[in-house]
C-alpha positions as CSV (number, residue, x, y, z in Angstrom):
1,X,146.4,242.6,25.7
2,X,146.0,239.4,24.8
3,X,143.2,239.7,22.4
4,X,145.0,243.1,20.8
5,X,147.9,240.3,20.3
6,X,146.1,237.4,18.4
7,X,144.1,240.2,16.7
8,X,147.7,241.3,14.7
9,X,148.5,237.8,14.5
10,X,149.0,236.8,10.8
11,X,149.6,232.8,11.5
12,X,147.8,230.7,13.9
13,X,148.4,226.8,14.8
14,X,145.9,225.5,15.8
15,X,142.4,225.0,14.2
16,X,140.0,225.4,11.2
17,X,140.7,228.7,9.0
18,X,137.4,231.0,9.4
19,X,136.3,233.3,7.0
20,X,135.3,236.9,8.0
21,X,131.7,237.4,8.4
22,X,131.5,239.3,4.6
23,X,133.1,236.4,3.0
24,X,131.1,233.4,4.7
25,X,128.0,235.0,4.0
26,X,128.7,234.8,0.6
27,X,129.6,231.8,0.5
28,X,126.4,231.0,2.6
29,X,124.4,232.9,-0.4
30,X,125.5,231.2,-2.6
31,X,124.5,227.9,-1.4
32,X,121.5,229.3,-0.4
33,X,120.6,229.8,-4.1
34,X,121.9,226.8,-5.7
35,X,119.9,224.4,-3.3
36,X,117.0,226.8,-3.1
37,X,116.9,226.9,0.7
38,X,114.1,227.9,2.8
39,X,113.7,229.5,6.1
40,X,112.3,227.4,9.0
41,X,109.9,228.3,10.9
42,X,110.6,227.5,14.7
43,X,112.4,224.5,13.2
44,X,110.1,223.0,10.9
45,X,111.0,223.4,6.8
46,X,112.3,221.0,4.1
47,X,116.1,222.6,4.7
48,X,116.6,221.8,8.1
49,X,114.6,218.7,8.4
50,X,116.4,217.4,5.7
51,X,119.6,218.4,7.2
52,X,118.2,217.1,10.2
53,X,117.5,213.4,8.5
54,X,120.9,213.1,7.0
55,X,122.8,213.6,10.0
56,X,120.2,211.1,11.8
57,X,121.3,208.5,8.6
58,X,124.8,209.2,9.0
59,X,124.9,207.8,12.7
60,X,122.4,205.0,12.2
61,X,119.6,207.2,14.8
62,X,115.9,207.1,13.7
63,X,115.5,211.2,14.2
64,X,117.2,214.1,15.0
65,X,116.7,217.6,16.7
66,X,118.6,221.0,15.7
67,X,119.0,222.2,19.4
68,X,120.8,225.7,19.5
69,X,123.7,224.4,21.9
70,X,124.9,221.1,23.3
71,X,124.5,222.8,27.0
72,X,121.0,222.7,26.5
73,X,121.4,219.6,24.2
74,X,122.9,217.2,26.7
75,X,121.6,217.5,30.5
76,X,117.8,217.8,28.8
77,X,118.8,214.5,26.9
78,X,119.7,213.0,30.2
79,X,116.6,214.7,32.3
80,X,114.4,213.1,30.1
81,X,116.3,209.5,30.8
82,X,116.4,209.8,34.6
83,X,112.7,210.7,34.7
84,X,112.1,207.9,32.5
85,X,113.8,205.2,34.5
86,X,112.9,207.0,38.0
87,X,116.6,207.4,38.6
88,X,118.6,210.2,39.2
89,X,122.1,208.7,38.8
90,X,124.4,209.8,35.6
91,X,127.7,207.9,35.0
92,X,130.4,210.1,33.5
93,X,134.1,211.1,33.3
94,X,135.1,213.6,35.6
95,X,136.7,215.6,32.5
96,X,133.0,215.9,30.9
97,X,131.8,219.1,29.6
98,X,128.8,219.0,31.6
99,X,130.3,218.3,34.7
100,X,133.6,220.3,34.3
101,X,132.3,223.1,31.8
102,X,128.5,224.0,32.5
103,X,128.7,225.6,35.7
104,X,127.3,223.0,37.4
105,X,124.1,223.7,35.7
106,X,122.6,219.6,35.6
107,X,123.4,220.3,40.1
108,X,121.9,224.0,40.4
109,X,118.8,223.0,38.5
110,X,118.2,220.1,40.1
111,X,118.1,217.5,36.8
112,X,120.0,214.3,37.9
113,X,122.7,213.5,40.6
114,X,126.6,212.8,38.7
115,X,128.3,209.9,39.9
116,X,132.0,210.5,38.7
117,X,133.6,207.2,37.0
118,X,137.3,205.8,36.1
119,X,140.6,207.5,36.4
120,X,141.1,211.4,35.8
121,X,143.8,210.7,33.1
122,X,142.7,207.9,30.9
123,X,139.3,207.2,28.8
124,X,137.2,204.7,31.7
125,X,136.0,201.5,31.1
126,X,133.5,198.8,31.4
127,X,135.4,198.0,34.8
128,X,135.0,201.4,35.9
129,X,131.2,201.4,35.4
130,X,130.7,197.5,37.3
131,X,132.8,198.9,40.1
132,X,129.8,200.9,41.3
133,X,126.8,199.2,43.2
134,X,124.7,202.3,42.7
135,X,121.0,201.9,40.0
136,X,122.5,203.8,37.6
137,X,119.9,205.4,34.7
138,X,122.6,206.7,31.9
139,X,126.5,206.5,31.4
140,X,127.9,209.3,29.5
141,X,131.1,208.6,27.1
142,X,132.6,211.3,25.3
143,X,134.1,210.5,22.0
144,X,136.8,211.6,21.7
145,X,138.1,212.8,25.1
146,X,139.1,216.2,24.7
147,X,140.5,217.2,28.2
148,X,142.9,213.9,27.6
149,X,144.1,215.4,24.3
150,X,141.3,213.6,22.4
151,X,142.0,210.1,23.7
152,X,140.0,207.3,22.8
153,X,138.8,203.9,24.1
154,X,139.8,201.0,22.3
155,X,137.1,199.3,19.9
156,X,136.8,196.5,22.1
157,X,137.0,198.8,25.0
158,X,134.2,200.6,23.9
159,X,132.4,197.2,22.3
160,X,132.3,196.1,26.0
161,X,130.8,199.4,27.3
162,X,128.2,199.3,24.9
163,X,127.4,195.1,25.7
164,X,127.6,195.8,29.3
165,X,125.0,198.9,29.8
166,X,122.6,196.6,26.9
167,X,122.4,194.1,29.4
168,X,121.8,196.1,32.7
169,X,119.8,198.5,30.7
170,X,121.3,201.3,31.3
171,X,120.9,204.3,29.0
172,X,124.3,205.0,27.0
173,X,124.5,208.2,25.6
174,X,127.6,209.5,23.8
175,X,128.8,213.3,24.0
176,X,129.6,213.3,20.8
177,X,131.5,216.8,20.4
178,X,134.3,215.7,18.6
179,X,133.1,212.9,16.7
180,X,133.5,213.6,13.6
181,X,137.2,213.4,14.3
182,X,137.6,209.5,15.7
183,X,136.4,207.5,12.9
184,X,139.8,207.6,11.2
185,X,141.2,206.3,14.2
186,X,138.7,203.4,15.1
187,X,139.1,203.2,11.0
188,X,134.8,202.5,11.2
189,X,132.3,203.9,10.1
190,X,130.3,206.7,11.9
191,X,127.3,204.7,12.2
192,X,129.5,201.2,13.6
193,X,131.0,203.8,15.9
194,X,127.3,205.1,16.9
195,X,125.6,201.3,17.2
196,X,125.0,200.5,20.9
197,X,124.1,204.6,21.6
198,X,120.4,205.1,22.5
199,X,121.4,208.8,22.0
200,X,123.7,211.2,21.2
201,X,125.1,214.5,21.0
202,X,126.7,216.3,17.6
203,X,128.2,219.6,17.5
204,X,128.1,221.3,14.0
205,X,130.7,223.9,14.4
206,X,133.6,222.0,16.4
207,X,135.1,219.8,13.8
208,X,132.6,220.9,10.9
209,X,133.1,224.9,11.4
210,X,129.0,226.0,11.3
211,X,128.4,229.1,12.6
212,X,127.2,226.9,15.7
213,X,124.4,224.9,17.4
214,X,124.4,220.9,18.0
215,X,122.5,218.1,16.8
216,X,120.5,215.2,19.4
217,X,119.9,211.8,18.3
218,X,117.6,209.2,18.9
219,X,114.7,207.4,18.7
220,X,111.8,209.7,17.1
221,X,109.6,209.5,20.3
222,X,112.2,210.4,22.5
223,X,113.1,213.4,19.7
224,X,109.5,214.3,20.2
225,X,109.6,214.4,23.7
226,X,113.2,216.5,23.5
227,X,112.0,219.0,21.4
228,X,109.2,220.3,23.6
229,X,111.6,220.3,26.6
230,X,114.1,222.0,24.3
231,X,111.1,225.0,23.6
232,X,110.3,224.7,27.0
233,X,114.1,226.6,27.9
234,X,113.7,228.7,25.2
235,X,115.8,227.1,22.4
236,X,112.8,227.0,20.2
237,X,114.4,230.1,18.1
238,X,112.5,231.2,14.9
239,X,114.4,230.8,11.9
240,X,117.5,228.4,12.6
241,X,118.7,228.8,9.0
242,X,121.9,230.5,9.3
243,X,123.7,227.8,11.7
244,X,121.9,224.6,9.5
245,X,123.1,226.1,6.2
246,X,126.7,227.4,8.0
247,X,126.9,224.0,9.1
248,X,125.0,221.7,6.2
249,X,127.3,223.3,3.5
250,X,130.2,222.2,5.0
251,X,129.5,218.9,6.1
252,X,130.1,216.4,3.8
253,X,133.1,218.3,2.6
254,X,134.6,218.2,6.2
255,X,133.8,214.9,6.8
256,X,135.7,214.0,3.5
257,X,139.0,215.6,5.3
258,X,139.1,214.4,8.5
259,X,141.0,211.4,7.6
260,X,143.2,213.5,5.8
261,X,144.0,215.6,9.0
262,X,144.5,212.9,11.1
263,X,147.0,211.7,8.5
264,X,148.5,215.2,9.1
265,X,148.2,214.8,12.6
266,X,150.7,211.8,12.5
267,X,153.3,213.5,10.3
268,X,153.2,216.4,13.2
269,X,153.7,213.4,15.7
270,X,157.0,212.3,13.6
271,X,158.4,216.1,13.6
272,X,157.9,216.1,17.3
273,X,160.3,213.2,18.2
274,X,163.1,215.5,17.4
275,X,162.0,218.0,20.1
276,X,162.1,216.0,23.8
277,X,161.7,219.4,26.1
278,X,158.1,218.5,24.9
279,X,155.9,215.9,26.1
280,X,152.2,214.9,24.2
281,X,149.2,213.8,25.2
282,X,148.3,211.5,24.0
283,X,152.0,209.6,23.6
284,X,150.6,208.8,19.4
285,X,147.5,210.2,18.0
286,X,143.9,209.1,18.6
287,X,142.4,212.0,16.8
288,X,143.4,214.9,15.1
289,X,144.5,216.6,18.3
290,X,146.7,216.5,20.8
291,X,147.7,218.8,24.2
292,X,151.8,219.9,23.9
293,X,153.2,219.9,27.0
294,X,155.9,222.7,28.1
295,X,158.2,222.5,30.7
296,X,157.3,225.5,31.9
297,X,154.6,227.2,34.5
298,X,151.9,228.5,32.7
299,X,152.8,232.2,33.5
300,X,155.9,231.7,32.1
301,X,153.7,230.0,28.7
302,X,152.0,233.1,28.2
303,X,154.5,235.0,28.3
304,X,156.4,232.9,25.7
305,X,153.1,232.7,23.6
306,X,152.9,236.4,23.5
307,X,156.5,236.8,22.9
308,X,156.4,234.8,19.8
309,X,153.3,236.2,18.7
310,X,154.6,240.1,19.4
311,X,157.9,239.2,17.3
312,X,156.6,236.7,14.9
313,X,153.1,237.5,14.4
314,X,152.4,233.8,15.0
315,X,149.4,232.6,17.3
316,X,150.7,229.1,19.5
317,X,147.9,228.6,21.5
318,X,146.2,228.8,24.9
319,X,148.7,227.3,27.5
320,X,146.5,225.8,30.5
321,X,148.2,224.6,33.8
322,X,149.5,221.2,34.4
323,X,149.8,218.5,37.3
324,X,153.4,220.2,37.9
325,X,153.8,223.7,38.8
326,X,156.7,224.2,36.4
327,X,154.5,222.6,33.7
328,X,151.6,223.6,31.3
329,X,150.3,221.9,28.1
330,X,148.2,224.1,25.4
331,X,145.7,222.1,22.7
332,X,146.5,222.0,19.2
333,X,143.2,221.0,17.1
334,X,145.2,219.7,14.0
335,X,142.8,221.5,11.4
336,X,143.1,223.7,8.1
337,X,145.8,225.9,9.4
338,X,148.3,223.0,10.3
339,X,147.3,221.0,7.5
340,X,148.1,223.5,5.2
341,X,151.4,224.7,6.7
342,X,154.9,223.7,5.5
343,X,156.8,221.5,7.5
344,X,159.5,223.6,7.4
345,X,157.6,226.6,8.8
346,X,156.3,224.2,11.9
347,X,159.8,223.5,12.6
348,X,160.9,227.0,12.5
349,X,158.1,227.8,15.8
350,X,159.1,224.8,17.5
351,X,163.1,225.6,16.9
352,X,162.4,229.7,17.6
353,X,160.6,227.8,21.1
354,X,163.5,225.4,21.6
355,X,165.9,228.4,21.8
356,X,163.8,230.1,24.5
357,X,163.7,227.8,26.6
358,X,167.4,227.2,26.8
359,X,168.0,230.3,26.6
């Protein structure tokens, strides 16, 4: 029901507008021809290694690897670490993807022990990290954090981080997911925010709408050594050229907006204030997203969600539960959609929500 109900759906909030398959493949064609791409073969041609390169340049990282997803991307990465070191031990959030989203997939094949750090509800720190006695071989920081509504350690918050696992040489990798959406915050440059990572983790359809896949960055001998392990588990597919050019055609452009939509992101902040049934996380913006909280169970959510879209033809969301049973938040990715929709029509959805819940 659901799905027949987004399907009809001729407005959605949230996220990035996606051509249909017919019209992206155009698109896709077109580049093609004009920059006279190649197909790989199992990863090695000029497009992708080029692509490959300029990402690696972007973030100030010697090499990078096309790896098909960041499931596979990340607990390799961090294999490889532990076995290095001869440690097991992983520092990380408890809201991590990979301990939170993978199915436990680092635990059931046996590729390093988690040791869970800082508080649930706020980005941990340096603090968090001493706080532990354990030999630890990697630390793990998402930036941004997106089950806190994409919150973000401060710069010297993170500048500490980065001085303190230098100096007990600990291996700090960054889940880098959403990155391309924090350097308007941090107001640095990708490559300031990326100094002090020994590796890290890109996605190239998150923020920079590729058909999908992931990037990892590092050193070129530990690149080398990732990309057999990444064969290996059978990510060494044979022509990667429809994710790199999905994803390469778009990136600079993206990039180019993303302080833009965190400008947008603040102007949705300031039409919010005059709605106090609803609560955001985080309290101002971080990152061009944020999680809206409802005062209201999140049975009751989706049933308002599929009220307005059933009468309005207007998508709102995924509502997810809450701390409070008679509360549920659903995440808003602040993308082309909301960029591009009038104020006026924004404040028509939150007042046609308003009414419903006093009603």
């Amino acid at each position: 029901m659901d799905a027949d109900l987004r399907q009809h759906c001729h407005t959605f909030i949230a996220g990035n507008h996606e051509p249909d398959p017919a019209t992206l493949f155009r698109q896709m064609a077109e580049w093609c021809e004009t920059h006279a791409v190649d197909h790989d073969a199992y990863g090695s041609g000029n497009t992708i290694q080029n692509f490959e390169q300029q990402v690696a340049e972007r973030l100030g990282f010697e090499a990078a690897l096309f790896v098909i997803t960041g499931t596979m991307t990340q607990p390799t990465a961090l294999q490889l670490v532990c076995q290095e070191k001869r440690c097991s031990v992983v520092a990380m959030h408890e809201t991590c993807h990979i301990f939170t989203h993978e199915a436990q997939g680092y635990q059931m094949q046996q590729r390093f022990q988690v040791l869970p750090i800082g508080d649930r509800h706020r980005p941990w720190l340096v603090q968090d990290l001493k706080a532990w006695p354990d030999e630890i071989a990697a630390a793990v920081y998402e930036l941004p954090m997106r089950e806190l509504g994409g919150q973000l350690p401060s710069w010297q918050q993170l500048e500490a981080v980065k001085t303190y696992c230098a100096e007990q040489g600990i291996h700090l990798h960054m889940d880098g997911a959403r990155l391309w959406e924090s350097a308007a915050f941090y107001q640095k440059s990708y490559r300031d925010i990326a100094a002090g990572f020994h590796t890290a983790y890109v996605s190239l359809y998150k923020g920079i709408n590729g058909l999908g896949g992931s990037m990892l960055l590092g050193s070129q001998a530990f690149i080398n050594k990732a990309a057999v392990w990444m064969r290996r588990q059978g990510g060494n597919v044979y022509h990667r050229t429809p994710y790199v050019v999905s994803a390469a055609m778009q990136f600079e452009p993206r990039l180019a907006v993303m302080p833009v939509l965190f400008e947008r992101t603040q102007q949705i902040y300031q039409i919010l204030l005059d709605y106090p049934e609803f609560t955001l996380n985080p309290i101002e913006p971080q990152a061009n997203m944020l999680h809206l909280y409802l005062p209201l169970s999140v049975d009751n959510a989706i049933v308002l969600r599929n009220r307005l879209a059933s009468d309005k033809k207007i998508w709102l969301g995924h509502p997810q539960s809450a701390p409070q049973p008679n509360q549920s938040f659903i995440e808003w990715y602040v993308g082309d959609r909301l960029l591009n929709m009038p104020d006026h029509q924004l404040i028509e959805v939150l007042d046609w929500i308003r009414d419903q819940l006093n009603a």
